[in-house]
TORVEX-611542 format. One record per residue (C-alpha): residue in one letter; x, y, z. Coordinates in steps of 0.05 Angstrom, whole numbers, plus 32768, in hexadecimal, padded with zeros to 4 digits. Layout:
N
AXYZ;...
***
This chain:
348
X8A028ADC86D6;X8A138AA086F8;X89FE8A928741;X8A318A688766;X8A148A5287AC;X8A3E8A7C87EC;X8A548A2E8802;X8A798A2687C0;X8A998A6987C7;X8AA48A698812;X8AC68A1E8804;X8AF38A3687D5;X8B0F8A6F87FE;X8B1A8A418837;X8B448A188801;X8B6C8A5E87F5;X8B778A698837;X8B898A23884E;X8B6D89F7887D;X8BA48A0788B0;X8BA48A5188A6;X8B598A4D88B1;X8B588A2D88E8;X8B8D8A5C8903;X8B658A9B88F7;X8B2B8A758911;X8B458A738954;X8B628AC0894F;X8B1C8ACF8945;X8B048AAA897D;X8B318AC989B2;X8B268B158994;X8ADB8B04899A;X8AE18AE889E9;X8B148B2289F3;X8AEF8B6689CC;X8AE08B9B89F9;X8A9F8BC189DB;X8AA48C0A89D8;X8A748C3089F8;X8A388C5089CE;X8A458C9889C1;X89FD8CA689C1;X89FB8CDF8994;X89BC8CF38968;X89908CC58949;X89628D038918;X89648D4088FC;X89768D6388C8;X89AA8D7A889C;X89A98DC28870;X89CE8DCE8837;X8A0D8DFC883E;X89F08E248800;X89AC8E20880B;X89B88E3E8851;X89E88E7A882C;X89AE8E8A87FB;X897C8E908835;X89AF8EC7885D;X89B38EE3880E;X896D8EEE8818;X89678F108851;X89A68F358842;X89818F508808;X89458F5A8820;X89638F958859;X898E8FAF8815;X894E8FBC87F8;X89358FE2883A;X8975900B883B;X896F901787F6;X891E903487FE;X893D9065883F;X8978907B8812;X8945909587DE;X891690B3880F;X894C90DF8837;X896790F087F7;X8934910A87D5;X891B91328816;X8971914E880C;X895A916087CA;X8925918F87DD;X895391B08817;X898C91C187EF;X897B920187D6;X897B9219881D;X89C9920B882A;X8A049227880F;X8A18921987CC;X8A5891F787DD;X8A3191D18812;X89FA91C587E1;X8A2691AC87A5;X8A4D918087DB;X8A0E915F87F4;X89F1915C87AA;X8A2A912B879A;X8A1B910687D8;X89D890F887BE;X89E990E8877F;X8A1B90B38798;X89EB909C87C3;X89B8908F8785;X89F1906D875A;X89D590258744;X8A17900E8743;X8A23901B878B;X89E88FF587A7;X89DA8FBA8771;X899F8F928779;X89A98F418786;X89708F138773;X894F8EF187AC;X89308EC7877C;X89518E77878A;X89828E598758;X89638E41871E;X89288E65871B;X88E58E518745;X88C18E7E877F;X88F08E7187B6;X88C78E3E87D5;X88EC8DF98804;X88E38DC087E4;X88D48D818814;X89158D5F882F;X89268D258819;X89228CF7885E;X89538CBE8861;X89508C828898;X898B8C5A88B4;X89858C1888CB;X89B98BE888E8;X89EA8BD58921;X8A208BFD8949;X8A3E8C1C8903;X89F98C4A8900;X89FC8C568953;X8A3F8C658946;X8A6D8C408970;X8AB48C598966;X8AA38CA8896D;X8AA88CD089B8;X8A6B8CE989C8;X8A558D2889A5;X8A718D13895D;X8A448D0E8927;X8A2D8CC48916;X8A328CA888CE;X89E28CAF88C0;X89F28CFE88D1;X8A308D0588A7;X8A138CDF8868;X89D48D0F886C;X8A078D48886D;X8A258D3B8838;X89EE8D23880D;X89CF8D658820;X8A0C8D84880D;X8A0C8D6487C5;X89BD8D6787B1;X89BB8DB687D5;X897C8D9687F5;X896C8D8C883D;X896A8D4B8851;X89438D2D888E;X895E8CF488B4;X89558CC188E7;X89828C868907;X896A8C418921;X89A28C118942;X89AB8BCF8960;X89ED8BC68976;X8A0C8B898966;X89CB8B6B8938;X89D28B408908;X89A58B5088CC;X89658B2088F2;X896B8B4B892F;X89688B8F890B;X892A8B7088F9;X890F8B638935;X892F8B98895B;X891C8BD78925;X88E28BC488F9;X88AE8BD1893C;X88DA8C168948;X88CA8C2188FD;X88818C168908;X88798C42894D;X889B8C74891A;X886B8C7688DF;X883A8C77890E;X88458CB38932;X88538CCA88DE;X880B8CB988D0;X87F98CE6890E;X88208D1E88FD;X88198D1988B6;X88658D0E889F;X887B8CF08868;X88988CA38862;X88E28C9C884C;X890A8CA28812;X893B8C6F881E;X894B8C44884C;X89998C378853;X89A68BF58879;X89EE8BE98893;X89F18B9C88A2;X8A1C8B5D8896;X8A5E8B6588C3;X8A328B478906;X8A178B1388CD;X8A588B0288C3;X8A708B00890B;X8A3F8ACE891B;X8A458AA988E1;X8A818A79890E;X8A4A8A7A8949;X8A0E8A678929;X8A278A5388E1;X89F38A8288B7;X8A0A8A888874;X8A0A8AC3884D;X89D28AA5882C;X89AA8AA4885F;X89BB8AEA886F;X89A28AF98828;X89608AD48833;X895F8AFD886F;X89718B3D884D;X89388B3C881D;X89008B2E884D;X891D8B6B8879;X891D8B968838;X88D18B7E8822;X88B88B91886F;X88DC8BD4885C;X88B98BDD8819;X88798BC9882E;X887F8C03886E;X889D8C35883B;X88818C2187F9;X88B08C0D87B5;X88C28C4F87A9;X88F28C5A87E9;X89388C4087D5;X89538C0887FA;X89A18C0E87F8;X89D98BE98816;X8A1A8BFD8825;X8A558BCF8820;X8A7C8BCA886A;X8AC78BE08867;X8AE08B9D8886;X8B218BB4885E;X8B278BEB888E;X8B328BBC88CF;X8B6A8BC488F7;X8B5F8B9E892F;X8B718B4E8913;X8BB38B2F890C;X8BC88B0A88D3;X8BB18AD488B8;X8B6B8AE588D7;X8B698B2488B5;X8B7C8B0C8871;X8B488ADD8881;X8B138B0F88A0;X8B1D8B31885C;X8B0E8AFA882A;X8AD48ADB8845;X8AB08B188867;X8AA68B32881D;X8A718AF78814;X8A3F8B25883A;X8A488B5B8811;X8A488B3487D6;X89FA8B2687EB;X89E98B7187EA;X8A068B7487A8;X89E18B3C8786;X899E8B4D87B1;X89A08B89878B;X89BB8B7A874B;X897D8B508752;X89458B818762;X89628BA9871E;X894D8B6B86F0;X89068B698718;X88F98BAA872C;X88B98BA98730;X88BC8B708767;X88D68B96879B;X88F48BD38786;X892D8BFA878A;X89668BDE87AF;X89B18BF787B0;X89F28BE087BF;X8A2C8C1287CA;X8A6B8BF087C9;X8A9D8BFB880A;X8AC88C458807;X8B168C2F87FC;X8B448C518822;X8B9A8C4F881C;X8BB68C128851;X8BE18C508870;X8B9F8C728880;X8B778C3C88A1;X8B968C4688EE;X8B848C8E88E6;X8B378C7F88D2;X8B298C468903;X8B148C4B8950;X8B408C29898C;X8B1F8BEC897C;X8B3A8BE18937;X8AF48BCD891F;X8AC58C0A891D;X8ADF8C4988F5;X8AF08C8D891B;X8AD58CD08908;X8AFE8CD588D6;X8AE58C8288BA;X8AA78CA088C5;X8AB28CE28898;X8ACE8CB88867;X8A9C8C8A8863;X8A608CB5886A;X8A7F8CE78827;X8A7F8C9F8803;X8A3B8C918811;X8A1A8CD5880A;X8A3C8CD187C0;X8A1F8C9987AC;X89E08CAD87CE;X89DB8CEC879F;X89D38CC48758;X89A28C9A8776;X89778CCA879B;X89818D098777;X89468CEF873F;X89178CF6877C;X89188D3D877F;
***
């Protein structure tokens, strides 16, 4: 495949656009950026973790079972104690509480269920799988009131939901990082984690989701850092994660939903849109990339952005018209914990 430099490409959509439309939606971007109000943090949970629906129905099964069985053992005791003490009543009584007993002792009124688990094995947990979440105010979860469930916590959900596995999980954020000051910010919270891991004797990570690229972009009219240079950036983030976490632990990358954005007039949106796809366009070749050299760095994964109707996007985003709602959120997190099942499932 061809490689043709993010200058040449970001060139010729500044051609598409037009100089003058550019430079229009140039300045709408500068005024909404002097003029955004932040929204607070929600502060809501950054761990735990998240039980399979079924799983959870099997367990009550269980113990369901297990008191049927102990209801079953008294049945047979107190009849069998009737059946010594019915020659001592009247027959009528007698015959009357003979059929009693011998309903009581039908196998088709009291059936045994198998405790054992689906699929056959001894009923023993396996480990969860344990999931991290790294990034900016998308993983703190700026859009939600407090008390909603965050995206990390929804995507676990469902992936629980879809592999009938637990799943552990744990949040980092840095609101408003580019992808250099996740790295700064999170890799030393990352190694105060393991840490403590090594003390308590916890297992490392099976992936590692990143969410990244829209502060990249942002800054990109501040500072002027290409989406290159986000990629060069990416990759060294990705091998400090590897090296922490070993080859094995999946790196993946979700695509952002610029698409979903509500908050930008025209032309700046139209704009917004075309040229804020360069960043994601990095993910995806960064990990088309690690496919043809696995054995450099690993697994890495890109997951391309959920697409939603234009008639549903007020109803998914926040007041801000940039950060989804709990309903963006939902949407988003059922996308990811999809994907997330045909990559992770071959790790059970």
């Amino acid at each position: 495949m061809k490689y043709v430099p993010t200058v040449v490409i970001f060139a010729r959509r500044m051609a598409k656009a037009g100089v003058l439309t550019a430079g229009v939606a140039a300045g709408q971007f500068a005024i909404f950026e002097s003029t955004y109000q932040p929204l607070p943090d929600p502060k809501g949970a950054t761990d735990g973790t998240e039980h399979s629906l079924s799983l959870t129905l099997k367990e009550r099964l269980r113990e369901v079972t297990e008191k049927l069985d102990d209801t079953k053992a008294i049945i047979r005791r107190v009849t069998t104690n009737l059946d010594g003490s019915l020659g001592k009543v009247p027959a009528t009584v007698g015959d009357r509480c003979k059929r009693w007993v011998s309903m009581a002792r039908d196998p088709n009124r009291l059936q045994d269920v198998s405790t054992k688990p689906e699929g056959g094995g001894d009923g023993k947990k396996t480990e969860p799988l344990r999931i991290l979440f790294i990034g900016d105010s998308l993983v703190a979860g700026i859009g939600l009131q407090p008390g909603e469930p965050m995206l990390p916590q929804l995507t676990a959900r469902v992936l629980a939901e879809r592999l009938n596995s637990d799943i552990s999980w744990r949040a980092l954020n840095s609101i408003g990082g580019d992808i250099r000051m996740l790295r700064s910010n999170l890799v030393p919270k990352i190694d105060d984690y393991l840490h403590r891991c090594e003390e308590g004797g916890e297992r490392k990570f099976d992936a590692v989701i990143i969410m990244c690229g829209l502060n990249d972009f942002k800054k990109f009219f501040v500072n002027g850092r290409t989406p290159s240079a986000f990629r060069e950036d990416l990759e060294d983030l990705t091998r400090l994660l590897k090296a922490r976490f070993g080859n094995d632990c999946r790196v993946v990358l979700p695509a952002i939903p610029v698409q979903w954005t509500t908050a930008f007039p025209e032309p700046m949106r139209s704009f917004v849109l075309q040229l804020s796809t360069l960043w994601d366009d990095e993910k995806r070749l960064f990990a088309a990339a690690s496919r043809m050299h696995p054995g450099k760095i690993g697994a890495v994964d890109f997951i391309s952005e959920p697409s939603i109707g234009e008639e549903s996007r007020s109803s998914a985003m926040s007041s801000d018209g940039v950060h989804p709602n709990s309903k963006g959120y939902g949407i988003w997190a059922d996308h990811i914990g999809t994907n997330l099942e045909g990559l992770l499932a071959k790790q059970r």
